[in-house]
C-alpha positions as CSV (number, residue, x, y, z in Angstrom):
1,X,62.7,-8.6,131.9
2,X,59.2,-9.8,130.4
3,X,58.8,-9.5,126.8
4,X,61.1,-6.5,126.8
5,X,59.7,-4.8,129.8
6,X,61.2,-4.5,133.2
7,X,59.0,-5.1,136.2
8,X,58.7,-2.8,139.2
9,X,57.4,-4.3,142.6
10,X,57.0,-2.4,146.0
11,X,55.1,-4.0,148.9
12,X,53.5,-2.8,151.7
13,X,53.4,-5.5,154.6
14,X,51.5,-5.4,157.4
15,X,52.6,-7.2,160.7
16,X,50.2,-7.4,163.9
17,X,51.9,-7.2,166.6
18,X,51.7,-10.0,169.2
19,X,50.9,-7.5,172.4
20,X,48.4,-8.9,175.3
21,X,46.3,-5.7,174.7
22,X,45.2,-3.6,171.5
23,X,47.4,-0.5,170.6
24,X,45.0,2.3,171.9
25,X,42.5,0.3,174.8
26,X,42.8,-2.4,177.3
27,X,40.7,-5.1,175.0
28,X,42.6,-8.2,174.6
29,X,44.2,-8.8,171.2
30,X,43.6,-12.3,170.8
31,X,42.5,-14.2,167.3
32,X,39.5,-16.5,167.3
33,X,37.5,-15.4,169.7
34,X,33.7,-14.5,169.7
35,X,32.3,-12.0,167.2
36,X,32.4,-8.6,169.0
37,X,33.7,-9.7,172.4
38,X,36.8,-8.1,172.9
39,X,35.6,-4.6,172.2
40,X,34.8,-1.5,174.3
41,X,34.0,2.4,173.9
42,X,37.7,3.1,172.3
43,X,38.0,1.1,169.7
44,X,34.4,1.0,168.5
45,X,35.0,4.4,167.8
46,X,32.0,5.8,170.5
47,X,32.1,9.5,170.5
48,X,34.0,11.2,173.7
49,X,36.2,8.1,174.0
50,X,40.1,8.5,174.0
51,X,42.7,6.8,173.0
52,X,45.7,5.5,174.6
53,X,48.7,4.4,173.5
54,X,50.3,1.0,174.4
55,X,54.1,1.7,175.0
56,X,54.7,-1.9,173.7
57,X,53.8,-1.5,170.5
58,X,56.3,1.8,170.0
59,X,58.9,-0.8,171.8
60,X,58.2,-3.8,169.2
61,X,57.9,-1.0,166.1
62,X,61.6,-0.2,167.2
63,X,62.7,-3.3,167.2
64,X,62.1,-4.1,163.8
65,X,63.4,-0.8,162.8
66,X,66.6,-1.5,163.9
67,X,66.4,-4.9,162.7
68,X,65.8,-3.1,158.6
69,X,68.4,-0.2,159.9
70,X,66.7,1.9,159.3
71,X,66.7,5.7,161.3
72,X,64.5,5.7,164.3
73,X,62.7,9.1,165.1
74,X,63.0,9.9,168.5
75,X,59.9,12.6,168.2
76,X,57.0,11.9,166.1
77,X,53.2,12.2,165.7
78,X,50.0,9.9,164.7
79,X,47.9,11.3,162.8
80,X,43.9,10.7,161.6
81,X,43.7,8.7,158.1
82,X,40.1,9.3,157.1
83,X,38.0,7.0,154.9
84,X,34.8,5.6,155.1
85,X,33.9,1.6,155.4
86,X,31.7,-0.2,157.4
87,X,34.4,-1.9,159.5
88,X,36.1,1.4,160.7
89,X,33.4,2.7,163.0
90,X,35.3,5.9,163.2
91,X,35.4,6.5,159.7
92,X,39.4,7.2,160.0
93,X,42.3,5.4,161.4
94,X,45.0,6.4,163.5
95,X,47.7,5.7,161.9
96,X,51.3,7.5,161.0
97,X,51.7,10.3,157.9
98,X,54.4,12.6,157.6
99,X,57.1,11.3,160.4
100,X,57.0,7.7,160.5
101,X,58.2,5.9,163.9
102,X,61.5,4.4,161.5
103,X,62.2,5.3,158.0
104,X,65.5,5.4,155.6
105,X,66.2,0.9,155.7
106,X,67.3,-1.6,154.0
107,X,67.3,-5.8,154.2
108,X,69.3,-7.7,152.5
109,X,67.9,-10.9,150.5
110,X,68.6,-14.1,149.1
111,X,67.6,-15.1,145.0
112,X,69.0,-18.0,143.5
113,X,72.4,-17.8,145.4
114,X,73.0,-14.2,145.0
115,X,72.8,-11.4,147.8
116,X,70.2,-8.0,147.0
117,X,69.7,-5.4,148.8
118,X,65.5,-4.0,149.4
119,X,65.2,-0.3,150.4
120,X,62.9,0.0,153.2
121,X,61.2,3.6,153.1
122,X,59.6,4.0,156.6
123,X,57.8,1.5,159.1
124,X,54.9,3.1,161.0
125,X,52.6,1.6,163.6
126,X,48.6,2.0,162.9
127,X,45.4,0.1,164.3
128,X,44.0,-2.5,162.4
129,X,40.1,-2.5,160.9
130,X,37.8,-4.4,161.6
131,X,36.3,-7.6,160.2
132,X,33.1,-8.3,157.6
133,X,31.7,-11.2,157.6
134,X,29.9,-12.9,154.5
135,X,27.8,-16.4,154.5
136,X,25.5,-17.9,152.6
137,X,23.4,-18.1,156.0
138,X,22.4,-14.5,155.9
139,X,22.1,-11.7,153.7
140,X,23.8,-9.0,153.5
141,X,27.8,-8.3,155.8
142,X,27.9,-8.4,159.1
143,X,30.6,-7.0,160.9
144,X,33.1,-7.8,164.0
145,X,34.9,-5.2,165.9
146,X,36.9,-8.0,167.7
147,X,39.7,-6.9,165.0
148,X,39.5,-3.2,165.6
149,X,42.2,-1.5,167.1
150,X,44.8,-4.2,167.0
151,X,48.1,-3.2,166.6
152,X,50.1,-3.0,163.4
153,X,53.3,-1.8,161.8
154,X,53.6,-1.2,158.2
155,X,56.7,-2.1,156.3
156,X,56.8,0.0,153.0
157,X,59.7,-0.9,150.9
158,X,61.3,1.0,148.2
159,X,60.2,-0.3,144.1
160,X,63.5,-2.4,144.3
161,X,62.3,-5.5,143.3
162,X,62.1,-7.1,139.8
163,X,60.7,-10.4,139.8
164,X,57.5,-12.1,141.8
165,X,60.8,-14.7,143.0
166,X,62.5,-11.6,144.7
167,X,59.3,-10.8,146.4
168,X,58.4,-14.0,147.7
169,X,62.1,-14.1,149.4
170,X,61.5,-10.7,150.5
171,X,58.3,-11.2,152.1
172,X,59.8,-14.8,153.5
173,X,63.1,-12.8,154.8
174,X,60.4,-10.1,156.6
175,X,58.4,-13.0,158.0
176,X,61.7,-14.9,159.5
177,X,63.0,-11.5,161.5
178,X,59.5,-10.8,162.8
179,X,59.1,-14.8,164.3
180,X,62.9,-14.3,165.7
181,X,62.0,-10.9,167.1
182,X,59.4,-12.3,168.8
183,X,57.0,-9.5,167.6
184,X,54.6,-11.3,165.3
185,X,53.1,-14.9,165.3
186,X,53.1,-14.4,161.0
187,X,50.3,-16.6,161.3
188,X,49.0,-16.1,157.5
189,X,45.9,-18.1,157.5
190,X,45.2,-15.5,160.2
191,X,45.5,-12.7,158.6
192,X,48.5,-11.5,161.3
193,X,50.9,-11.0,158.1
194,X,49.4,-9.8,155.2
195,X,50.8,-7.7,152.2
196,X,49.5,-4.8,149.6
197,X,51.1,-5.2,145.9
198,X,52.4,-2.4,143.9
199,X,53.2,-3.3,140.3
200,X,54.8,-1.6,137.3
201,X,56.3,-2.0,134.3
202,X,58.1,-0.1,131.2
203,X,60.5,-0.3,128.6
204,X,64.4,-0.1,129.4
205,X,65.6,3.5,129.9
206,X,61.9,4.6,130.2
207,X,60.5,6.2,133.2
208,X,58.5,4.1,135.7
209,X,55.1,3.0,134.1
210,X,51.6,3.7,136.2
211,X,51.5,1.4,138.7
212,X,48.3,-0.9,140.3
213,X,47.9,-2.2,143.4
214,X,46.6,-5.2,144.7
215,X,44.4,-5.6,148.2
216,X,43.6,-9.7,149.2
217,X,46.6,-11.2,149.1
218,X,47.0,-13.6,151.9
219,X,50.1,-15.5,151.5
220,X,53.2,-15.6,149.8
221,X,52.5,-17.7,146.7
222,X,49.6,-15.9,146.4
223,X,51.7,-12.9,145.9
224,X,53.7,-14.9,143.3
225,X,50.7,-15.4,141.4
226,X,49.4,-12.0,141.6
227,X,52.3,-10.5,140.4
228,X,53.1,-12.6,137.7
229,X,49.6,-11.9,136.5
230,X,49.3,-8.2,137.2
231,X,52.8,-8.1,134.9
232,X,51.0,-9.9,132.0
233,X,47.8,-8.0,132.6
234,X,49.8,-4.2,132.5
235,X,51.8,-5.7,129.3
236,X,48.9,-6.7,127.2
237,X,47.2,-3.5,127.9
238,X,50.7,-1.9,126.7
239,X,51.1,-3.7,123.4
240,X,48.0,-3.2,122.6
241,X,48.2,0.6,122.6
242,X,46.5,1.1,125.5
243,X,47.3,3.0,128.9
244,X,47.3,1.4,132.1
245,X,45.2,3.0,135.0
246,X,46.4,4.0,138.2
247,X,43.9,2.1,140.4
248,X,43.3,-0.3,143.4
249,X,43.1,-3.9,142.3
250,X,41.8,-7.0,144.4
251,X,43.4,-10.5,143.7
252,X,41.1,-13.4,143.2
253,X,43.4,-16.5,144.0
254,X,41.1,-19.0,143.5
255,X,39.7,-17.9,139.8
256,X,43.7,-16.2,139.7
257,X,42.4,-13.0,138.6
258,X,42.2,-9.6,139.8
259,X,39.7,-7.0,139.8
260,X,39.1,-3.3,139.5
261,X,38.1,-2.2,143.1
262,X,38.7,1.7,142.6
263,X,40.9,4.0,141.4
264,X,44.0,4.0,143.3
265,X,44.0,7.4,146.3
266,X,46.7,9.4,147.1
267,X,47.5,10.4,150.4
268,X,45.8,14.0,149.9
269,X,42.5,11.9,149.4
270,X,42.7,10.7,153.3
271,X,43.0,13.9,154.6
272,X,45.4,13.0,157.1
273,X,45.4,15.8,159.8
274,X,47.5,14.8,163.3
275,X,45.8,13.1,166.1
276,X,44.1,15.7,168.1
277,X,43.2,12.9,171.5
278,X,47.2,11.6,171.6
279,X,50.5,13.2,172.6
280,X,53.7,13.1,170.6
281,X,55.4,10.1,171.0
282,X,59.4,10.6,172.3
283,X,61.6,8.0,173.2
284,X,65.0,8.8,174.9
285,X,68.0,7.5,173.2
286,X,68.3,5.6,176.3
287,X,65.2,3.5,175.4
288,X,65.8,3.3,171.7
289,X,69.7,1.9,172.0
290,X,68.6,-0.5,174.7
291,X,66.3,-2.2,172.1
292,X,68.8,-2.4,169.9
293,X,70.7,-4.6,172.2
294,X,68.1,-6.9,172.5
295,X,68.1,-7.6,168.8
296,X,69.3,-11.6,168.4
297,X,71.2,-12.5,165.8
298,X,69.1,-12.4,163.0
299,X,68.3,-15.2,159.7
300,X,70.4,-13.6,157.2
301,X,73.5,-13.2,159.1
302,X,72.8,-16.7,160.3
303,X,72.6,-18.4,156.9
304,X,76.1,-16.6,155.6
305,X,77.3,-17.8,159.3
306,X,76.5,-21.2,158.8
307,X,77.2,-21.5,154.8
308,X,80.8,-20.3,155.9
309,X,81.9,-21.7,159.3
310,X,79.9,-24.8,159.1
311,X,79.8,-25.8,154.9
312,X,75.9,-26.4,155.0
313,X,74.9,-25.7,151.4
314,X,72.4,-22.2,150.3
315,X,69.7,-24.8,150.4
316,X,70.5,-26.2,154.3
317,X,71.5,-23.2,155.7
318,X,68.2,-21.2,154.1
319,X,65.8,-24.1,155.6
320,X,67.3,-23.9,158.9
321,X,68.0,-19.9,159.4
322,X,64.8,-19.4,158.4
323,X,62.8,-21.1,161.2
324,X,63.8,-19.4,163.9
325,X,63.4,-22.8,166.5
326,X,65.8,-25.2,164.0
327,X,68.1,-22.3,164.3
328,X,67.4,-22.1,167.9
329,X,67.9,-26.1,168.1
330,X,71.0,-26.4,165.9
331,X,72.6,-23.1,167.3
332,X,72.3,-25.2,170.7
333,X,73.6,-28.7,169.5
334,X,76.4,-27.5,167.6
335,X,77.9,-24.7,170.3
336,X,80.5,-26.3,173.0
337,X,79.9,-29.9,171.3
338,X,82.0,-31.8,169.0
339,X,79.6,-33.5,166.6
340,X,79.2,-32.8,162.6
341,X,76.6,-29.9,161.9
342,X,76.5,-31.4,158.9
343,X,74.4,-34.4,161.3
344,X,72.6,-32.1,163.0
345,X,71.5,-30.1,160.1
346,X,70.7,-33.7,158.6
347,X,68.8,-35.0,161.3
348,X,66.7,-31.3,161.3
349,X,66.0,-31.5,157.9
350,X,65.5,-35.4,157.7
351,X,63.6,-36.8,160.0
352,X,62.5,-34.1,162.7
353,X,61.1,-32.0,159.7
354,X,58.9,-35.3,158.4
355,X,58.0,-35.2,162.6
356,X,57.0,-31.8,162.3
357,X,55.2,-31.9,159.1
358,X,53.3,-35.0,160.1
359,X,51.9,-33.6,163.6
360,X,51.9,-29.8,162.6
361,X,54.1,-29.3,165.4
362,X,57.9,-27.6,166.2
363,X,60.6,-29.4,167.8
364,X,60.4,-27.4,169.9
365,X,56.9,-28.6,170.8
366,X,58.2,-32.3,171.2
367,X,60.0,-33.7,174.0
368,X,63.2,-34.0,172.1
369,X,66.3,-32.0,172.7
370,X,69.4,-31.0,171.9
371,X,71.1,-32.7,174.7
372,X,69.3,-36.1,173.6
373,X,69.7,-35.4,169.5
374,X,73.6,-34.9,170.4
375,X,73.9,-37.7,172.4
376,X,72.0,-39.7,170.0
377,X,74.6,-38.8,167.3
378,X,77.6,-39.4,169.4
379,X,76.6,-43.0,170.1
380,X,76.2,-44.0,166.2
381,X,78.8,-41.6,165.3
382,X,81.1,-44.5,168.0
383,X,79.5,-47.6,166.2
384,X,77.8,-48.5,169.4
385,X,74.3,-48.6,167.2
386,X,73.8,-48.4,163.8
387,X,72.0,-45.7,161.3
388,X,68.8,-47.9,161.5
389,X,68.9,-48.7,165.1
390,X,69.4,-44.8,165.8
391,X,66.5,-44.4,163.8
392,X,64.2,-46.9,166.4
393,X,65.6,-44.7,169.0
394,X,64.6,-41.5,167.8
395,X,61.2,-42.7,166.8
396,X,60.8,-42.9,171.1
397,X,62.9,-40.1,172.6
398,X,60.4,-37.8,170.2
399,X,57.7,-38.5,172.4
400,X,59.1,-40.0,175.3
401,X,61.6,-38.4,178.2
402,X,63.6,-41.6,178.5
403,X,67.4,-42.8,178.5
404,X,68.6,-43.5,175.6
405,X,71.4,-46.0,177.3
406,X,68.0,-47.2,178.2
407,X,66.4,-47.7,175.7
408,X,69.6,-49.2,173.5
409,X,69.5,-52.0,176.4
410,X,65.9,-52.9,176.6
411,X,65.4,-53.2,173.0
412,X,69.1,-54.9,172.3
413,X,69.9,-52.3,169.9
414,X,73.8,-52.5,170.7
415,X,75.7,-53.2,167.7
416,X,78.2,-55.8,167.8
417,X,81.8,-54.5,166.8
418,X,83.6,-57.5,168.2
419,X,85.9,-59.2,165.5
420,X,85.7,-62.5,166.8
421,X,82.2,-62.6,166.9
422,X,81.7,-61.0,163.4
423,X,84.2,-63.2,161.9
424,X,82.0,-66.4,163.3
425,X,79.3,-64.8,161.6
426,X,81.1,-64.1,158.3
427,X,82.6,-68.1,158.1
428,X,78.7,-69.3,158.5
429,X,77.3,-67.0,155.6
430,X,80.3,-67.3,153.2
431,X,79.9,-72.0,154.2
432,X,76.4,-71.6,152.6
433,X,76.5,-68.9,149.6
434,X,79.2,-70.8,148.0
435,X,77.8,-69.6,144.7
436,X,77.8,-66.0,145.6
437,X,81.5,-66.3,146.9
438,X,82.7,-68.2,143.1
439,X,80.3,-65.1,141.5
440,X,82.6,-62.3,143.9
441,X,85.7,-64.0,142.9
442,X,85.1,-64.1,139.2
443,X,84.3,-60.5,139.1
444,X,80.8,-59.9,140.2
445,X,81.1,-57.1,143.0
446,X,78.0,-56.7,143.9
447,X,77.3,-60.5,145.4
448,X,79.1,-58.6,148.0
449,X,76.6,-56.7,149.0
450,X,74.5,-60.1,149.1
451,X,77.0,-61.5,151.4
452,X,77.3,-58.1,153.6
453,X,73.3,-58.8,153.6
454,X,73.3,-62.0,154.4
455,X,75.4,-61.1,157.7
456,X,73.6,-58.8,158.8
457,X,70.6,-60.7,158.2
458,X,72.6,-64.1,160.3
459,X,73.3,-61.2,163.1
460,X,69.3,-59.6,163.3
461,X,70.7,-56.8,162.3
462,X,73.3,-55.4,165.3
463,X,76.3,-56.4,163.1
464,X,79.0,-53.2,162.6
465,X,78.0,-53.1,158.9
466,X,81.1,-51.2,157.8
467,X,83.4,-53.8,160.0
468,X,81.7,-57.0,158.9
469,X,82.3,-55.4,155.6
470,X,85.9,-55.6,156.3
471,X,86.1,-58.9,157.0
472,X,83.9,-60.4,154.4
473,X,86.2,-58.7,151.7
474,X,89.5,-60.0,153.7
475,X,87.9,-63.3,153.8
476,X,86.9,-63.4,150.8
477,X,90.8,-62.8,149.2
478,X,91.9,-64.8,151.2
């Protein structure tokens, strides 16, 4: 609720789809290449070309309908969406109308702690537009086909959302099963996961208000801001008297506005009419339960998995389920080994993430593994090195493919656990602090952590901190 008004939220999220070629030509669907390179007759729309389609897009769109559960549609059609803009040289879009590819889902997502479930009404594969481009170096648009006919599915969700926070987690949720289907790169500053915002709002027990929605939003706090805003903008218009317009709105993230594009079409105004140069698509039950088995275990289940059978916190098991190679990793150094996930998830989150964030890299990316990460642990989890020492050894198996027993030796790492040798160790320090000692004995507990100090300081650092611990404090009663 805002100011007595209940917010409605539906988004439509396009994904495009990681295939080698575009969804109706051979042109290789590839980001960043030169303007108007990757184009041919088919998808720059030249009349008597014809389209065909790529079975791996039908494949991935069925992947991710199973992974929403939603109903797949064995038999179905494309059909022409017609519109007119200078980056659809055909002045329509193939696309999906009346029988989507998968329709009738639902994902379930996570808001501070508690579990809803999102509606998913259908998910449809289409080709993508192409690009304008705008400088200050030339006047006017110009325009690159490199864009055009690459493939997309569209994720339309039911208006079950009622907060910008449950959008953002939906979207983030979307964007975790399409990187662990391996179906999307959700690469946002690349435009390959984008998202279309419908708003609404009304009084309690009132039917759903008009709603607006917004084009240009390119990433999830973006869409945050947008709807937050478009929720202010509908309830001033309301309290003032006013009526809010069913329209198309484009967000402005940088002033944090929108803007009136148009008024808002409905599907009558594309004059969608089937695809007169493609066949109806059928896929055999065969095919369709095949791709189910395929589908990995997916985030969601994971992070109730690993809040329950390994006691990570909501917070630990959302940052690692959600990335599908620290799930990968930790999936790998947890099964058939007997250290803590609680130190693997420690070390993922700790310092492997400050790795990552630093270089703008994955773990998986580095030379580490989890072979070496549980190795690592097992050797301070035994007191052979300590916390610090295991750091020094990370800092080199990150980048380097070398031993750790190696490493430990060259650098003299080893801790030293030997009583005797501590004990010698602790009778020097406690000879010359004998001020610190009369302080411990009069009450003063922390001059032991002085004296602790001290030893390790006497021993460079190798000394067994929790066992020269011991013996400082027996020494010290004594």
């Amino acid at each position: 609720m805002v100011e007595g008004y209940e917010v409605v939220i539906g988004l439509e999220t396009h994904a495009e789809l990681n295939t080698e070629s575009k969804i109706y030509c051979s042109c290789k669907n590839q980001f960043g290449l030169e303007v108007n390179t990757q184009v041919c007759p088919v998808c720059m729309g030249m009349p008597g070309a014809l389209p065909t389609l790529n079975e791996k897009v039908v494949d991935y769109a069925i992947k991710m309908g199973h992974a929403l559960n939603c109903t797949i549609n064995p038999v179905c059609k494309q059909d022409r969406k017609n519109y007119f803009y200078p980056d659809l040289p055909k002045a329509y879009q193939i696309s999906q109308a009346e029988v989507p590819l998968c329709q009738n889902g639902y994902v379930d997502i996570y808001v501070d702690g508690e579990e809803k479930r999102i509606g998913i009404t259908r998910i449809h594969i289409e080709e993508d537009a192409g690009k304008l481009l705008h400088s200050d170096k030339f006047s006017g648009s110009l325009v690159d086909l490199n864009r055009c006919g690459v493939p997309l599915i569209e994720i339309v969700s039911e208006p079950d959302m009622r907060s910008s926070s449950e959008a953002k987690a939906y979207l983030e949720t979307l964007k975790s099963i399409l990187q662990y289907l391996g179906i999307c790169d959700c690469k946002m500053q690349e435009g390959s996961i984008r998202c279309d915002v419908n708003v609404s709002v009304h009084k309690p027990g009132e039917p759903f208000g008009t709603r607006s929605e917004m084009k240009n939003v390119n990433s999830f706090s973006a869409a945050v801001r947008g709807i937050d805003y478009e929720v202010n903008r509908q309830i001033e218009i309301l309290k003032a008297g006013g009526k809010v317009e069913q329209e198309t709105r484009r967000w402005d993230d940088q002033k944090g506005i929108s803007v009136s594009m148009r008024s808002k079409e409905d599907a009558q105004d594309y004059r969608y009419f089937p695809e007169p140069d493609l066949l109806t698509i059928v896929v055999d039950k065969e095919r369709i339960d095949a791709l189910k088995a395929e589908i990995p275990e997916l985030p969601n289940k994971k992070l109730i998995r690993y809040i329950k059978e390994y006691g990570l916190s909501l917070k630990e098991a959302t940052a690692i389920s959600e990335n599908v190679d620290k799930a990968g990793f930790f999936d790998e150094c947890v099964n058939n080994s007997n250290v803590s996930p609680k130190s693997v998830c420690n070390w993922l989150l700790g310092d492997i993430a400050k790795y990552e964030n630093a270089n703008n890299i994955s773990v998986r990316d580095t030379l580490l593994t989890p072979s070496k990460l549980v190795e690592l642990i097992k050797i301070i989890d035994s007191g052979k090195i300590s916390n610090a020492a295991g750091k020094t050894v990370f800092d080199i198996i990150i980048t380097k493919d070398e031993s750790i027993s190696d490493i430990i030796e060259s650098k003299s790492l080893a801790q030293i656990s030997d009583a005797s040798a501590l004990e010698s160790i602790a009778d020097e320090v406690l000879s010359q602090n004998e001020k610190s000692v009369n302080d411990y004995k009069n009450g003063k507990t922390n001059a032991l952590g002085f004296l602790v100090g001290q030893c390790m300081k006497a021993s460079k650092g190798k000394a067994n901190p929790s066992i020269m611990k011991e013996i400082i404090v027996k020494k010290l009663s004594e």
